[in-house]
C-alpha positions in Angstrom: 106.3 116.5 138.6 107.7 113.4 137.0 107.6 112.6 133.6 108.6 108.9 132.2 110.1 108.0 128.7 111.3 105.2 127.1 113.5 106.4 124.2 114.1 103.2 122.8 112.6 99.9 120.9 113.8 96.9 119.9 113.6 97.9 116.0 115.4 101.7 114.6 112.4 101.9 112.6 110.0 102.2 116.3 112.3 105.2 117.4 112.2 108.7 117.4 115.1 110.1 116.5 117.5 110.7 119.5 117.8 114.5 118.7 114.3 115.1 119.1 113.7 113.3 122.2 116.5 115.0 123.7 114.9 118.1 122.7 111.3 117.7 124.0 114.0 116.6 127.6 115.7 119.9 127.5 112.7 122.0 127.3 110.8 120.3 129.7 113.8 120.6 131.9 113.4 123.8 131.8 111.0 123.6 134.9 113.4 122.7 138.0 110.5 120.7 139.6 110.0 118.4 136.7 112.5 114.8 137.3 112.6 112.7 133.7 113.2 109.0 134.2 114.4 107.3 131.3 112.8 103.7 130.9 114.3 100.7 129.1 116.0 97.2 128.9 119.5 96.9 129.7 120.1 96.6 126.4 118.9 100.1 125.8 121.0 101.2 129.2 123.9 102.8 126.8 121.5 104.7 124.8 119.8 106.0 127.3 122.7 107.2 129.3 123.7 109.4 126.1 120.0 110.7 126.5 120.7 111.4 130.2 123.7 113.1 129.9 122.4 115.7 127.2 119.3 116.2 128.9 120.1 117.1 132.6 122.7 115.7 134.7 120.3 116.9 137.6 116.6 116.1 136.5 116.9 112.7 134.3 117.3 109.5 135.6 118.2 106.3 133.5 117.0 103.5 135.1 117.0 101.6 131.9 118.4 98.1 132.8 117.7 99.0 136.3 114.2 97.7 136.8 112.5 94.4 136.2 108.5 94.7 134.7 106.8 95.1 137.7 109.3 98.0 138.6 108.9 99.1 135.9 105.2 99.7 135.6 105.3 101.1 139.3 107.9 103.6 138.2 105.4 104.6 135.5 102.4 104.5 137.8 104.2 107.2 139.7 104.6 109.1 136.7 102.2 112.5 135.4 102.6 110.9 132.1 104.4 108.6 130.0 105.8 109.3 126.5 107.2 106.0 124.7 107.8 105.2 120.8 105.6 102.0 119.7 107.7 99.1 121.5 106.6 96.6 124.9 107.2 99.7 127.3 104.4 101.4 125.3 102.2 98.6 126.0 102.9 98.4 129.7 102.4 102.0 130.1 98.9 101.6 128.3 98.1 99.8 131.3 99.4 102.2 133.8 96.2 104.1 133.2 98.3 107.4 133.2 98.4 109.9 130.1 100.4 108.3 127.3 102.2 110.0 124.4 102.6 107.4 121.5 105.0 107.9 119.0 104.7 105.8 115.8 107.3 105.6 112.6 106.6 102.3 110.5 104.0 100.9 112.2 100.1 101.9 112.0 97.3 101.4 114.1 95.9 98.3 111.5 98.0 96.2 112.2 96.5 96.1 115.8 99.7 97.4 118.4 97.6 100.7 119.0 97.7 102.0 122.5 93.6 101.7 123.6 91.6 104.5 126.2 91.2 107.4 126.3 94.4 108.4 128.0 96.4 107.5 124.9 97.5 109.7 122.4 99.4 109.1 119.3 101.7 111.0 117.0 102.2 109.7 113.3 102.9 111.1 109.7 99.2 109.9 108.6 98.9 109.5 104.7 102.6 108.5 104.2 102.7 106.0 101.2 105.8 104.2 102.3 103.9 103.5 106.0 103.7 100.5 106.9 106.7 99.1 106.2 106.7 96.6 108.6 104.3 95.2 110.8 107.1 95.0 113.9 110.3 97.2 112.7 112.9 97.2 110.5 116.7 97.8 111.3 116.5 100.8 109.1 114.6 102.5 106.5 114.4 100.9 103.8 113.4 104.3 101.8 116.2 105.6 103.4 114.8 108.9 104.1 113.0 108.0 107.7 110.0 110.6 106.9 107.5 108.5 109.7 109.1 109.5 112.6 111.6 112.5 111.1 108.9 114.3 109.9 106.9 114.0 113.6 107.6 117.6 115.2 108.6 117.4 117.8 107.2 120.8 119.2 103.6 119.5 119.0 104.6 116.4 121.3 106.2 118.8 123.8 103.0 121.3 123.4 101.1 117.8 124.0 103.1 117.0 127.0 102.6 121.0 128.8 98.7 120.5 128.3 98.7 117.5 130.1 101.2 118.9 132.7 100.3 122.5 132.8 96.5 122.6 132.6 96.0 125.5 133.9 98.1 127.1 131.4 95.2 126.3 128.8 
């Protein structure tokens, strides 16, 4: 089984926090026939390197940096499913056609940068009155709290993730 996900974005804003992805990593983990490959530019190599390390130094890959687009979509295309924050790597996996787990802070689906099919899902803090703040990211919140993507759960993503992995768990 291999999972991809792309931890990163270009704006703080577009990213769950490190903590919980590193969280949803661990527990998926868990299953010794699962691999993680961690997606991203090579700007985002560092970052997700930290990810790696405090996931698995046996079952998660960075390859951030590591692969041009087309790898990169090929990488994803051999992939169970793809979880990515709301960023270009969310986009490109949108067309991998595989199951895609959306995760989206201060950006909403108005502003048009929604993942489309039916493969896509998308977790959000509906009904937040600071959301949107931005229509592409900001460096950091400008409320200063970070309630669109700290208040995600991170357990309902993973639970997500299993039902797509795990059917016949169900």
């Amino acid at each position: 089984i291999r999972i991809a996900i792309c931890p990163a974005a270009k704006h703080k804003t577009k990213m769950f926090p490190q903590n919980k992805i590193i969280e949803i990593g661990k527990r998926l983990a868990e299953d010794k026939s699962l691999a993680i490959l961690l997606l991203g530019s090579k700007e985002e190599r560092n970052y997700c390197g930290e990810i790696a390390e405090l996931i698995s130094k046996t079952q998660c890959f960075n390859l951030a940096g590591l692969t041009n687009i087309p790898e990169t979509l090929a990488a994803m295309n051999e992939c169970h499913i793809v979880v990515a924050n709301d960023s270009g790597l969310m986009h490109l996996a949108n067309l991998s056609k595989r199951p895609l787990v959306a995760i989206f802070g201060s950006t909403v689906r108005e502003l048009g940068f929604y993942p489309a099919g039916k493969n896509a899902m998308v977790f959000e803090i509906e009904g937040l009155k600071c959301r949107p703040c931005s229509h592409i990211g900001r460096k950091e919140c400008p409320k200063k709290h970070f309630r669109c993507m700290r208040d995600i759960d991170e357990k309902l993503i993973l639970g997500q993730i299993k039902n797509i992995l795990y059917p016949e768990n169900l």
